[in-house]
C-alpha positions in Angstrom: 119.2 96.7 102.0 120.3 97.9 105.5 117.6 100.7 107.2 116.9 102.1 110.4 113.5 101.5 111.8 111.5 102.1 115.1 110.5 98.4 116.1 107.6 98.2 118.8 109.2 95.0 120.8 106.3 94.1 123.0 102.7 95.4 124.0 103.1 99.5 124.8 106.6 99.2 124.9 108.4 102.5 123.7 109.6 102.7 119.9 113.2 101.4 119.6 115.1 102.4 116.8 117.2 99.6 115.1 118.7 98.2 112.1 116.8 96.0 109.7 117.3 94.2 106.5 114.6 95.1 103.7 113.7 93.0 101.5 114.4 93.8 97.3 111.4 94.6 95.7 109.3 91.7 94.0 106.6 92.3 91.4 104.8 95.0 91.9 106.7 96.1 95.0 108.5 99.8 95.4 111.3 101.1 98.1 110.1 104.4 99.2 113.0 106.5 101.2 111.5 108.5 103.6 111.3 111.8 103.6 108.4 112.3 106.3 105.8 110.3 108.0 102.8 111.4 110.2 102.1 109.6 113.3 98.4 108.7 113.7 96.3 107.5 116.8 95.8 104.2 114.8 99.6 103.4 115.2 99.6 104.2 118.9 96.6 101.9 118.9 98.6 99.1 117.4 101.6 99.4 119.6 99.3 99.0 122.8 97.2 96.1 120.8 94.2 97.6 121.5 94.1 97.0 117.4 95.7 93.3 117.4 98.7 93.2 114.9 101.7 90.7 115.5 104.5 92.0 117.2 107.2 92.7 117.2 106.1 95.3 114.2 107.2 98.2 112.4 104.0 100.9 112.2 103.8 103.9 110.6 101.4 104.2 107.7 101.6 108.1 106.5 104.6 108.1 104.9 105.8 110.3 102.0 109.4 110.0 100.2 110.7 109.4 97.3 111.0 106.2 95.1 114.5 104.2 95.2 113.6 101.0 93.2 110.4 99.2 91.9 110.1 95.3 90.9 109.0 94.0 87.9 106.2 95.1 86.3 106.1 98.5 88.0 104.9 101.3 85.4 103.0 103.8 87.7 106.1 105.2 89.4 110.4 105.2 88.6 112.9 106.0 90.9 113.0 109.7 91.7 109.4 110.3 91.6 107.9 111.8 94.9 105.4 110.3 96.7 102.8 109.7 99.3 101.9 106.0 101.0 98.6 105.2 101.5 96.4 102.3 102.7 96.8 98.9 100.3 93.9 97.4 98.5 93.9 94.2 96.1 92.5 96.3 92.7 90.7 93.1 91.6 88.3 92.3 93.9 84.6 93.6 93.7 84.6 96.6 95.9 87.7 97.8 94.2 86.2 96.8 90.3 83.4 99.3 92.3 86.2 102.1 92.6 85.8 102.0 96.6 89.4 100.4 97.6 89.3 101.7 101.4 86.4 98.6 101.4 88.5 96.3 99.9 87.5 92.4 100.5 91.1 91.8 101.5 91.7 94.6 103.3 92.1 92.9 106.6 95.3 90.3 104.8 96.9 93.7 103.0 97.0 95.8 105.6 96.9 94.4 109.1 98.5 91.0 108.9 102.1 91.6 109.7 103.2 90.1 106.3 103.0 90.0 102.2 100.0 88.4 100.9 101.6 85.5 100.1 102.7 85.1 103.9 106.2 86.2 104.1 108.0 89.2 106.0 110.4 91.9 103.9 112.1 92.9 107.8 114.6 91.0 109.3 117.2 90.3 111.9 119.9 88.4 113.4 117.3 87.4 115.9 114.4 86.7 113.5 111.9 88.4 111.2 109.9 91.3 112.3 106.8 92.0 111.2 105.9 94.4 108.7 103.0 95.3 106.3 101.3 98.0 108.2 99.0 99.6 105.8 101.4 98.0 103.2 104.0 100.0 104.1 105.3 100.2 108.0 106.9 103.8 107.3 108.5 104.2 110.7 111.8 103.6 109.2 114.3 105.0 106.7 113.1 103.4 103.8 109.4 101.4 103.1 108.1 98.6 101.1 104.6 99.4 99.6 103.0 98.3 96.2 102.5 100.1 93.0 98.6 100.4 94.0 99.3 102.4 97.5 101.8 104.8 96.1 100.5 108.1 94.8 102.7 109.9 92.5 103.0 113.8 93.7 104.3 117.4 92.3 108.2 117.3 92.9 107.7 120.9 94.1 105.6 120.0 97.1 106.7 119.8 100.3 107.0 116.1 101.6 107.2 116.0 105.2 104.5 118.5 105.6 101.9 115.9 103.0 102.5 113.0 104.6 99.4 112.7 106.5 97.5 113.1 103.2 97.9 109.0 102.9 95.6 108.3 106.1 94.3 111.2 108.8 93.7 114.6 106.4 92.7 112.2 103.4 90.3 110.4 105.9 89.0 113.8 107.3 88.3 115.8 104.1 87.2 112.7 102.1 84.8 111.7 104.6 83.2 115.7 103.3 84.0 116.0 100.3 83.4 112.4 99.2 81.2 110.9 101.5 78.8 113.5 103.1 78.8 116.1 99.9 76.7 118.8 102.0 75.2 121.2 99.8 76.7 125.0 99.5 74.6 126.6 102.4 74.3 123.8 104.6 75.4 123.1 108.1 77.4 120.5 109.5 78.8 119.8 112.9 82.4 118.5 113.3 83.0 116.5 116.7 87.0 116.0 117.8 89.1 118.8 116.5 92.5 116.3 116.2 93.9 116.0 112.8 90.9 114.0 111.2 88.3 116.5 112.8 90.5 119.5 111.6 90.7 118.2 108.2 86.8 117.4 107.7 86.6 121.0 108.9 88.7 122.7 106.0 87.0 120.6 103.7 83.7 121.8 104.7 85.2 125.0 104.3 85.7 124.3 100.7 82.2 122.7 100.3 80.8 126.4 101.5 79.0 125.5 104.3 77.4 128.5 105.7 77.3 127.0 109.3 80.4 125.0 110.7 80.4 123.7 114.4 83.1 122.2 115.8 82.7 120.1 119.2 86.0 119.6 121.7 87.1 120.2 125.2 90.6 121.8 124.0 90.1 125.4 124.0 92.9 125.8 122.5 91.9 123.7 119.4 88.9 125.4 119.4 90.5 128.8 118.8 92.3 127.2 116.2 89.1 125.5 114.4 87.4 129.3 114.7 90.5 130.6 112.8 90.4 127.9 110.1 86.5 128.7 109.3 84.5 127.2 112.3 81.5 129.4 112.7 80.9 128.3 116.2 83.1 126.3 118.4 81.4 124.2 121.6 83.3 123.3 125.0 82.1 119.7 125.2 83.3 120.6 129.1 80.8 123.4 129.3 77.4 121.9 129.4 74.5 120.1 127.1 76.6 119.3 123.7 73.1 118.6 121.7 71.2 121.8 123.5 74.0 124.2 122.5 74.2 123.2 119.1 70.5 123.2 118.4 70.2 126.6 120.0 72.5 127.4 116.9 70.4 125.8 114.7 67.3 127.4 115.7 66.3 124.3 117.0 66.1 122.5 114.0 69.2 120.7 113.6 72.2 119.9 111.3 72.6 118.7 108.4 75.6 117.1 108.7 77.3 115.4 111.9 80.8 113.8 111.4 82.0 112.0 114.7 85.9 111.8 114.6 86.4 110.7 118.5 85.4 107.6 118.7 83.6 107.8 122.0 80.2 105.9 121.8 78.7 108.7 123.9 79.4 111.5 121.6 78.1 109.3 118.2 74.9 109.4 119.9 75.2 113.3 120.5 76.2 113.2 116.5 72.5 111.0 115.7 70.7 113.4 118.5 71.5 116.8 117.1 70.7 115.8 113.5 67.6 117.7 111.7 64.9 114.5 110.0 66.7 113.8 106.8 70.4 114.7 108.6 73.1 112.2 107.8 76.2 111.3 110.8 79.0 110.4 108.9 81.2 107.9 111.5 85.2 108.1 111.6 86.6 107.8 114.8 86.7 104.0 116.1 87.2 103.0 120.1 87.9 99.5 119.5 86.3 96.0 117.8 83.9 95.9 120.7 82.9 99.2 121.4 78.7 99.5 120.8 76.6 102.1 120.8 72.7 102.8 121.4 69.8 105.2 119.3 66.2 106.4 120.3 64.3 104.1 117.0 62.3 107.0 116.5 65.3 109.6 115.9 66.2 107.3 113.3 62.7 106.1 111.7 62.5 109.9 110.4 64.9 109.7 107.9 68.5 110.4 109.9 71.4 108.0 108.5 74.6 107.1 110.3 77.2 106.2 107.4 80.2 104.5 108.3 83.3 106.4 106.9 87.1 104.8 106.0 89.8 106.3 104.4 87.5 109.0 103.4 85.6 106.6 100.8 88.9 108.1 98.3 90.6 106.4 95.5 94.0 107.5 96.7 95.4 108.1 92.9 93.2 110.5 92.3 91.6 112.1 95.6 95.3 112.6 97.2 96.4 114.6 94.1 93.2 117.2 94.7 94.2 117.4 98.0 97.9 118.4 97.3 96.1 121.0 94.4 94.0 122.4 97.0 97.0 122.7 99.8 99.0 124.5 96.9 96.6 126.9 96.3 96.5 127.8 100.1 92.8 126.1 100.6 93.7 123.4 102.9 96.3 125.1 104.7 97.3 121.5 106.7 100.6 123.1 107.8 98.7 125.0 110.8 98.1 121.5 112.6 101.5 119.6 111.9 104.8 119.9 113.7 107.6 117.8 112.9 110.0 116.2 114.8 113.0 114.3 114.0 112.9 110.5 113.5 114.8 109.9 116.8 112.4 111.7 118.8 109.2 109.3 117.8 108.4 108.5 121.3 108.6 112.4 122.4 106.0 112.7 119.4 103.8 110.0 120.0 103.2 111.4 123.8 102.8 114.7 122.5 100.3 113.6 120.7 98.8 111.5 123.4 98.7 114.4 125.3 96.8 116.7 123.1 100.1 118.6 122.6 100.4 118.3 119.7 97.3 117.8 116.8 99.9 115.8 114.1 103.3 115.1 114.5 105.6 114.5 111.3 108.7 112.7 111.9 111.8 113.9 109.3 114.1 112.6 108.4 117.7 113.9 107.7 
């Protein structure tokens, strides 16, 4: 079928919008029309290779929309149903047997190759294939191709564009609380980056009923926001000693609960320093294959953990469908950090976002 896509040509180069040829669904396979799709740092990352994927490439990997056609063998989903994209995972391998799909052994081949598992490319052109794939579903287009497994089937009467980013950022941010850290009702729990991830793992603490919520950034702005949203203090990394100010809240003690969303190396160690002994760092953001980091061995011989976070450790069936339940009953109220934009703008988007203009874009689609 004939759709419109935003093709990244070359290294950093701007998103083009062209036509494409999508493949029919095989087995297994559904076409998604877009309705909405977030833009994430991760796709920006992509387009400028600092994450290598095979160009040229359609991104986008927070899509939501509703389902045109499925292959064979599709029961999960029929066209009409609404629904929100997510990462891909294999179902059969023994992380996903485990129930823990974001750690799926072939992860790597079903999300970040460029093509199907079986090698070949759904996109194409006069001038050749494009790849495609991205998160098994490269949603920075009209209409995707995903899999029956990284589809989640969603209420009719909730709004699409504004869940998109349920499928990556806001289910990466509140799972990596609600699913990976589980802090106790009473506890306290520093968020660091207050972008769409950071945001999100702050609602969630919210919802935990943490007692005391820090949240760590240099955008004033966003800190006003966090303080709104149920941040019980709010830091200006700008403003001085980042581990001294937040134990000063503590008492000197220290948190309970870190969760680093930023990806800077420097600010996971300000995540491990301000821990209390027995405090657990939950790690999100990600600078890059190479990026390292380095810890005092004694703040970590008594009994601090850093836990590595993706996808918000979520099985997407079920964990995006309690997130749409709690936006519906006004608990994770994501709308205050989305704006949408219309499909054509997408490079307007992505530099707002770049910029710190805007926390999560959402491209429509008419």
């Amino acid at each position: 079928m004939r759709i419109t896509a935003a093709v990244t040509e070359d290294r950093g180069a701007p998103f083009r919008l062209v036509p494409l040829e999508l493949d029919e669904p095989r087995a297994g396979e559904v076409v998604v029309r877009l309705v909405g799709v977030g833009i994430c740092h991760t796709d920006l990352n992509a387009r400028d290779q600092l994450r290598p994927f095979p160009l040229p490439a359609v991104f986008g990997h927070e899509g939501a929309g509703v389902v045109e056609a499925v292959g064979d063998g599709v029961s999960y989903v029929e066209p009409g149903d609404h629904v929100v994209l997510t990462f891909n995972s294999c179902g059969a391998c023994r992380m996903c047997v485990q129930g823990r799909p974001a750690y799926c052994d072939q992860l790597a081949a079903r999300n970040f190759a460029g093509t199907r598992a079986d090698g070949s490319t759904a996109l194409h052109r006069a001038e050749g294939d494009v790849h495609g794939g991205f998160f098994g579903q490269s949603s920075f287009a009209t209409h995707a191709l995903a899999t029956e497994r990284n589809v989640v089937k969603i209420d009719r009467a909730a709004p699409l564009e504004l869940l998109a980013p349920l499928g990556c950022g806001i289910q990466t941010g509140a799972g990596g609380v609600l699913n990976s850290l589980r802090p106790e009702a009473g506890s306290s729990i520093a968020v660091f980056g207050a972008g769409g991830v950071g945001i999100s793992s702050l609602m969630a603490a919210v919802i935990t009923g943490c007692t005391t919520i820090a949240v760590v950034d240099i955008n004033g702005a966003r800190l006003e926001l966090a303080k709104e949203l149920g941040a019980t203090h709010v830091v200006n990394a700008a403003d001085g000693d980042v581990v001294a100010g937040l134990r000063e809240i503590t008492g000197g003690l220290g948190l309970d609960y870190t969760v680093e969303t930023t990806g800077v190396p420097s600010v996971l160690r300000q995540c491990v320093d301000v821990l209390n002994q027995g405090g657990i760092c939950g790690l999100i953001g990600a600078d890059g294959p190479a990026s390292e980091v380095t810890f005092n061995v004694s703040t970590l011989l008594f009994g601090r953990t850093v836990r590595g976070i993706h996808q918000g450790d979520s099985v997407p069936r079920t964990f995006i469908s309690k997130l749409v339940d709690l936006y519906q009953q006004g608990r994770l109220p994501i709308d205050r950090v989305i704006k949408t934009y219309p499909f054509a703008d997408i490079n307007q988007a992505a530099e707002d976002m770049a910029k710190g203009l805007t926390i999560k874009p959402v491209l429509t689609f008419a």
